[in-house]
Structure formats: structure tokens, C-alpha cells
C-alpha positions as CSV (number, residue, x, y, z in Angstrom):
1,X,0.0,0.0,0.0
2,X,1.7,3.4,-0.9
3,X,-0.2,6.8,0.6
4,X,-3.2,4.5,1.7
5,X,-3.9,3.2,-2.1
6,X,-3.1,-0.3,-3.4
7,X,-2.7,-0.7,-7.0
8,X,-4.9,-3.5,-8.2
9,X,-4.9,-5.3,-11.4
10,X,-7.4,-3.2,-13.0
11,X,-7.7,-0.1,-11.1
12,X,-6.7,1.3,-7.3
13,X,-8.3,0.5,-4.0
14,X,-8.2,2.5,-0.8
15,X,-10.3,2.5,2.7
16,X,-11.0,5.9,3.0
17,X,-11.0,8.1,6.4
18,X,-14.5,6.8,7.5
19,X,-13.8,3.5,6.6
20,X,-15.5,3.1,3.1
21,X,-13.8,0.7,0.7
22,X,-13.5,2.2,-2.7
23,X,-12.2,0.4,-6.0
24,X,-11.8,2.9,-9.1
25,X,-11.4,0.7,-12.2
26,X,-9.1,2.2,-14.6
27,X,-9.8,3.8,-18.3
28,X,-11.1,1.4,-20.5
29,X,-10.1,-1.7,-18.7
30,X,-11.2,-4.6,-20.3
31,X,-11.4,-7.7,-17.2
32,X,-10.6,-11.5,-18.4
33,X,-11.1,-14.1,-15.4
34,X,-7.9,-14.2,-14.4
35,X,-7.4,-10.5,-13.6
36,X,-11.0,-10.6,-11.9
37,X,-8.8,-13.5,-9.4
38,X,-6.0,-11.8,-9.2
39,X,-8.2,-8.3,-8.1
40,X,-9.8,-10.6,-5.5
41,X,-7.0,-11.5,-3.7
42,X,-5.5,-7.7,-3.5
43,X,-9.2,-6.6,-2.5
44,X,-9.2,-9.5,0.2
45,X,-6.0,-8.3,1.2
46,X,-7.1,-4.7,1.6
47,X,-10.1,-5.4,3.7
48,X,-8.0,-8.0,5.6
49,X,-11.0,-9.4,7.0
50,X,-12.4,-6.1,8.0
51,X,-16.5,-5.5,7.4
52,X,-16.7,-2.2,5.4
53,X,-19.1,-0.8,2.9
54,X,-18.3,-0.7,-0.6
55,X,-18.2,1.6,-3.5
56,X,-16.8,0.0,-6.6
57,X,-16.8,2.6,-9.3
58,X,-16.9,0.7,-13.0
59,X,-17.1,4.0,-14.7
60,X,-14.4,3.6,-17.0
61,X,-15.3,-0.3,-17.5
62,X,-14.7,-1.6,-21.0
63,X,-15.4,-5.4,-20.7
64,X,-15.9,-7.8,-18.3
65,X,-16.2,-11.3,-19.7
66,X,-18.6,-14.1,-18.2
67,X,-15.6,-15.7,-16.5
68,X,-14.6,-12.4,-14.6
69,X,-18.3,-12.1,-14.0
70,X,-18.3,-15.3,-12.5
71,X,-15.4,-14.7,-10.3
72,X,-16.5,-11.5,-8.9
73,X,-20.3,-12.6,-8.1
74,X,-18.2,-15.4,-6.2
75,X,-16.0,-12.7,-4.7
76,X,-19.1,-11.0,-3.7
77,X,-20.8,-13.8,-2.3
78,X,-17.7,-14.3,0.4
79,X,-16.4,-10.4,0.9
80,X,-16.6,-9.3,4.3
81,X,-18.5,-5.8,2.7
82,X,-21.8,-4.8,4.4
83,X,-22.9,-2.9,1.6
84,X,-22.2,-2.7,-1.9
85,X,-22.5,0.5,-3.9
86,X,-21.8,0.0,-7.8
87,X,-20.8,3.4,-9.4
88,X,-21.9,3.4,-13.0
89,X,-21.7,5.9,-15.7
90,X,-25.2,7.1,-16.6
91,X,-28.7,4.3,-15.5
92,X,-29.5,5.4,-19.8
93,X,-26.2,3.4,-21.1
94,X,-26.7,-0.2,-22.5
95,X,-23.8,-1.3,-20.3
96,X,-24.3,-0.1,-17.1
97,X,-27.7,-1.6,-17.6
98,X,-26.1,-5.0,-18.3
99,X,-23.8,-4.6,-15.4
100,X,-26.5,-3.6,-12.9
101,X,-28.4,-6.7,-14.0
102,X,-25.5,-9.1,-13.3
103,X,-24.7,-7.3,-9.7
104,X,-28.0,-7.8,-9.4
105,X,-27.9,-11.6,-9.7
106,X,-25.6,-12.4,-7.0
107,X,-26.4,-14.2,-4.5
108,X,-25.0,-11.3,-1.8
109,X,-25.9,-11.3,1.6
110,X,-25.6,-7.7,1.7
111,X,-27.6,-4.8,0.1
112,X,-26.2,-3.5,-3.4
113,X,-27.0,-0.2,-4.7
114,X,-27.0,1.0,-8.6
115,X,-26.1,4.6,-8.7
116,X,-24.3,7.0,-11.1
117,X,-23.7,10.1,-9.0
118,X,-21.1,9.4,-6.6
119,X,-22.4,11.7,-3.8
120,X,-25.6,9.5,-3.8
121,X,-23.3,6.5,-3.8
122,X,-21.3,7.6,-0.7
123,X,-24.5,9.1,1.2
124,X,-26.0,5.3,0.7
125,X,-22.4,3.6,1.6
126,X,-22.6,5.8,4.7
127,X,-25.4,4.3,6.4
128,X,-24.3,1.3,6.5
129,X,-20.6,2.2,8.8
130,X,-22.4,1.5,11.6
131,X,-22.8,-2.3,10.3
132,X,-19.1,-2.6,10.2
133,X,-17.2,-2.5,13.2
134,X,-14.4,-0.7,13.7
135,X,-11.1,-2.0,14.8
């Protein structure tokens, strides 16, 4: 970790001051199944068993292909996140509508949330700090 932010396989994860999880994807990425593994293990790593809310910003998403898909619902299914908040470009764009209706199909036991104003997404991750312990 370098000035609180880890460098993962296809963007950067940090906790932030009020102990929010955040994963930026970067520009454009396009996500095969092996880089949606490798991404676990860095975002296991940075949670280090540690509930948190989530906001996982796929903004700049390109691709994901059914294998990464795969490997994140499974991810998802077994992170110790309370709360999900998936950050997408606009609700109108073809792919943020696929991508909400895949997050939508894991089998989660924690809320997710569809947004695409990150102030909305934060407000919503917010609520749910006082599901995760602190240390």
C-alpha cells in the first residue's frame, strides 16, 4: 500500500477516512477471469477481513467477460463488505444496464446499490458504517 492506495490489477483500491472501501477501475479496462482472481486476492488483502461498505466505481469499465463475472459474483458472495455501492456511468447506457443486471444476480448477503452520481453513492455507503465494526 503506498499513501493509503493499493494498485490493483485493474484499477486502485483504498479504505477511506470513515472506513468506506473504494475500488476505481481504470480507463477502458477490459477484465478477463484471471485479472477478476488476481483483483480478488488484492481486495481481500485490503479489507483484511475487515467489514466495510463498498463503493466500486466501473465507470471507465470496458469489458468484463462471463468468467470475470463469475469470479467477482463469487468474490461477492464471500467479501466481508456490508454494503455494496456499484458506481456506473449514466442508468441510460446499455452497459451499465447489463452490469447492474449481473450485480443484481448475486447471491449477496448484503444490500447493493445502482447509482451513477457518486455523492448518492457515498450518502448510501454511509449508512451502512455503523454495520461494520471498527477496529
Amino acid at each position: 500500500m503506498v499513501d493509503g492506495t493499493t494498485k490493483t490489477p485493474i484499477g486502485t483500491a483504498w479504505i477511506d477516512a470513515e472506513g468506506i472501501l473504494w475500488h476505481r477501475l481504470d480507463e477502458g479496462v477490459s477484465v478477463s477471469g484471471s485479472l477478476a482472481e488476481r483483483t480478488a486476492e488484492v481486495l481481500s488483502e485490503v479489507l483484511a477481513e475487515r467489514p466495510a461498505p463498498a463503493i466500486v466505481d466501473i465507470t471507465n469499465l470496458s469489458f468484463a467477460d462471463e468468467e470475470a463475472r463469475d469470479v467477482f459474483a463469487r468474490f461477492g458472495s464471500a467479501a466481508p463488505e456490508v454494503a455494496t455501492a456499484i458506481l456506473l456511468r449514466s442508468q441510460d447506457d446499455h452497459v451499465p444496464s447489463m452490469l447492474s443486471y449481473f450485480f443484481s444476480k448475486l447471491e449477496a448477503d448484503r444490500p447493493i446499490g445502482f447509482f451513477d452520481n457518486e455523492h448518492a453513492a457515498v450518502a448510501w455507503a454511509r449508512r451502512f458504517l455503523k454495520s461494520a465494526p471498527s477496529e
